[in-house]
matplotlib code that plots the C-alpha trace (Angstrom):
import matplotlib.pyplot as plt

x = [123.6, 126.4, 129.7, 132.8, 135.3, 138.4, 140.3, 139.3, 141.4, 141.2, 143.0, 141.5, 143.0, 142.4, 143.8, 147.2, 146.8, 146.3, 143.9, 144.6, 141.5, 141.7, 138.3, 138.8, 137.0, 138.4, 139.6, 142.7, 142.6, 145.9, 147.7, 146.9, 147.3, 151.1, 151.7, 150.8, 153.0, 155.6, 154.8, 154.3, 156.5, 156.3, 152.4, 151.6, 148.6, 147.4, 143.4, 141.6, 137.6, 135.7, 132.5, 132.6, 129.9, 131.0, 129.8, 126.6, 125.7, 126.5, 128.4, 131.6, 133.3, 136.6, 138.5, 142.1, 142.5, 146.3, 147.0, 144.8, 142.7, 140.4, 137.0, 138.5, 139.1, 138.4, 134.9, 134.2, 135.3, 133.3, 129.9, 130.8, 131.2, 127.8, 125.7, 126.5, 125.5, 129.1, 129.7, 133.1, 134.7, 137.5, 138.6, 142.1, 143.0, 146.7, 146.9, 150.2, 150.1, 149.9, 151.1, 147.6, 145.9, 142.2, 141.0, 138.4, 135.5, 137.8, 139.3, 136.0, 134.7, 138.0, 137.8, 134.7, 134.4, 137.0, 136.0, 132.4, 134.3, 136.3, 132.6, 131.0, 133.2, 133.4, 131.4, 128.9, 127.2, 124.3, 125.7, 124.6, 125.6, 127.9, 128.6, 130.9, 130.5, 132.2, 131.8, 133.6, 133.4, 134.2, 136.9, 134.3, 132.1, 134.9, 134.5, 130.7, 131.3, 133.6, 131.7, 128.7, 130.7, 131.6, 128.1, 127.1, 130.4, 131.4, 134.6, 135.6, 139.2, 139.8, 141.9, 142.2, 143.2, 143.0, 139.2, 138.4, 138.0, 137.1, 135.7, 135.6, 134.2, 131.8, 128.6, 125.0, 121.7, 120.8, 123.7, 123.4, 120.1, 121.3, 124.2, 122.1, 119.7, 122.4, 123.8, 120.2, 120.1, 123.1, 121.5, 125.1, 125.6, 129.7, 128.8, 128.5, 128.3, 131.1, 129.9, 126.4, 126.1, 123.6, 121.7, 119.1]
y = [-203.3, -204.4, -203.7, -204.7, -203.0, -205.3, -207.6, -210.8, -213.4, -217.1, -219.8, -222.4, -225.6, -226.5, -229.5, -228.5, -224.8, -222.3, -219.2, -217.0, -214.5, -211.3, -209.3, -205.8, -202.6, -200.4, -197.7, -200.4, -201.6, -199.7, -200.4, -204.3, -205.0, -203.5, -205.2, -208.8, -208.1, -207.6, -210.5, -213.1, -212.8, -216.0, -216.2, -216.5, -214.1, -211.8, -211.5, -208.2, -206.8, -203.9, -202.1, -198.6, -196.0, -192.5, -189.1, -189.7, -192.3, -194.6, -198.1, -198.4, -201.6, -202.7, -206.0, -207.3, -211.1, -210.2, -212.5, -215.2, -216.4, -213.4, -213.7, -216.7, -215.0, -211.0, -211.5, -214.3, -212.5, -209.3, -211.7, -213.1, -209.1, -208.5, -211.6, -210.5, -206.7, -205.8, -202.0, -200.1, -203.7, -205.0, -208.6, -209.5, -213.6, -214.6, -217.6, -220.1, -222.6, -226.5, -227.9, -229.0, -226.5, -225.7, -225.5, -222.5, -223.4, -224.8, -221.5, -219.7, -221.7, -221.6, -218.1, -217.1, -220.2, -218.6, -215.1, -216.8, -218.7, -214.7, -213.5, -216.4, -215.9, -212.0, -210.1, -207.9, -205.1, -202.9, -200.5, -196.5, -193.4, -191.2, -187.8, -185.3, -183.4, -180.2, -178.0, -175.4, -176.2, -174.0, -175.1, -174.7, -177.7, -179.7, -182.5, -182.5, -183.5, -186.1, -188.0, -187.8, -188.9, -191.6, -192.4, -192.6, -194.2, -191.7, -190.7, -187.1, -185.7, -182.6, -179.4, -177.3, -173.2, -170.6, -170.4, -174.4, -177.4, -177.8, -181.4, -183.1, -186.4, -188.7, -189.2, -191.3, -189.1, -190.8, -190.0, -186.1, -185.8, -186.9, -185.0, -182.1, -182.4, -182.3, -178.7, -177.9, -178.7, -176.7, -172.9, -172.4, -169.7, -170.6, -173.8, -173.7, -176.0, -174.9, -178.1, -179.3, -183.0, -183.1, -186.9, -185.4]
z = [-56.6, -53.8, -53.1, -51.6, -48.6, -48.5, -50.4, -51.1, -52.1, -53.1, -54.8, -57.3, -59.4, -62.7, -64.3, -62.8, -63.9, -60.4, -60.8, -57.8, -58.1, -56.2, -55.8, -54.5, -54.4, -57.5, -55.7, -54.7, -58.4, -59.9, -56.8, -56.8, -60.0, -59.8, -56.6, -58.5, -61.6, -58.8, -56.5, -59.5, -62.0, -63.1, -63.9, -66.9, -66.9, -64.9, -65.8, -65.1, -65.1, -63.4, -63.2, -61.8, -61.4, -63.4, -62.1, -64.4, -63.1, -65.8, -65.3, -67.0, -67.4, -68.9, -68.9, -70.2, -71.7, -70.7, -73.6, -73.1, -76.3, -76.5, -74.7, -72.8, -69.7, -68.9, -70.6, -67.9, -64.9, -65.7, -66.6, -62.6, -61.5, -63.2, -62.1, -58.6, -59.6, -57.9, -59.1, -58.0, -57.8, -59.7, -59.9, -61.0, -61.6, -62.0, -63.5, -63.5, -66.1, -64.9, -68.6, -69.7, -72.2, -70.8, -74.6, -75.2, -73.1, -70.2, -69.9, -69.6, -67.3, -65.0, -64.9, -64.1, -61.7, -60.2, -59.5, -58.6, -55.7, -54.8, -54.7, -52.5, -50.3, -50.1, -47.8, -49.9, -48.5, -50.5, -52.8, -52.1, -54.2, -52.3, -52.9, -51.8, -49.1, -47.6, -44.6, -41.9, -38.6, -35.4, -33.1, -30.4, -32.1, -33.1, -30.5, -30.9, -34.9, -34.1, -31.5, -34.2, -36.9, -34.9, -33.8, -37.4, -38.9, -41.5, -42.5, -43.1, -43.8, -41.4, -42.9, -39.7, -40.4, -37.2, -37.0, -37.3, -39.6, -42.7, -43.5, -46.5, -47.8, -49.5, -48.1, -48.6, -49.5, -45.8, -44.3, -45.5, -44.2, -41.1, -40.9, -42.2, -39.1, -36.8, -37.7, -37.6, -34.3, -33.4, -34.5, -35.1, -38.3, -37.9, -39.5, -42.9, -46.1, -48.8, -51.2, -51.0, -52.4, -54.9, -55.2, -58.0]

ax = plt.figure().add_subplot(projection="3d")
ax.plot(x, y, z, "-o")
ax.set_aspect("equal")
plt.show()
């Protein structure tokens, strides 16, 4: 499975008709999808599909025609999504109409060719299960956890209280295990795990 990071955008024709397709990761999906009903008012559809990964580990995926004929358009974009294997990625296509009507199987192949061209030209990187992740840090080992997360690239969100830090965040089965080797290292009892991800 892969994933995306960013925003992807890119514009197609169709006989006179423009599908502007939009691939983003779904965490930006709600926020996106208002931001185009408020930027292009005038479109005459605004086309939506994801696939997600629930807590279970289960794929969910949704999609809105918006008032295309049905299975013209939100069926098409979520076939692209699951061709590529994208999971947690959402695609959105507003479409103005050119004047010349696309007929059933014009429509379905202007949408997904769409969302194709979004994905061809989206960086994909390989999709890993992340779980959360919590833990109290010491002021006196602050600094050393920040230089390692930075070694490593992750991203925790600090709450600091009188004693230290606590850190919280989403992180790899790889990632934990490094992580988790580095306290080791420390022989510091201060530091101490209050959630535990569980990849099982």
């Amino acid at each position: 499975m892969q994933q995306i990071t960013q925003i992807f955008e890119i514009s197609n024709e169709v006989k006179k008709s423009k599908f502007i397709a939009f691939l983003t990761p779904f965490s930006e999906f709600d926020a996106l999808l208002s931001r185009l009903k408020n930027e292009h008012p005038k479109a005459a559809h605004i086309v939506w599909a994801y696939r997600v990964l629930n807590e279970f580990n289960q794929i969910v995926e949704n999609q809105s025609d918006d008032g295309e004929p049905k299975g013209t358009s939100g069926t098409p974009c979520l076939n692209a999504l699951r061709g590529a294997e994208l999971i947690n990625t959402a695609v959105l296509v507003v479409r103005y109409f050119g004047g010349i009507k696309l007929g059933t199987g014009g429509l379905v192949r202007a949408y997904g060719g769409s969302v194709n061209l979004a994905i061809n030209s989206a960086a994909l990187t390989p999709f890993e299960i992340q779980r959360r992740c919590e833990f109290f840090v010491p002021f006196s080992l602050i600094s050393k956890f920040e230089h390692f997360f930075s070694k490593q690239n992750l991203k925790f969100n600090a709450e600091f209280n009188a004693d230290g830090a606590n850190f919280k965040g989403e992180i790899t089965k790889n990632e934990f295990e490094n992580l988790n080797k580095f306290i080791q290292n420390l022989q510091n009892e201060s530091v101490k795990f209050s959630e535990i991800p569980n990849f099982s």
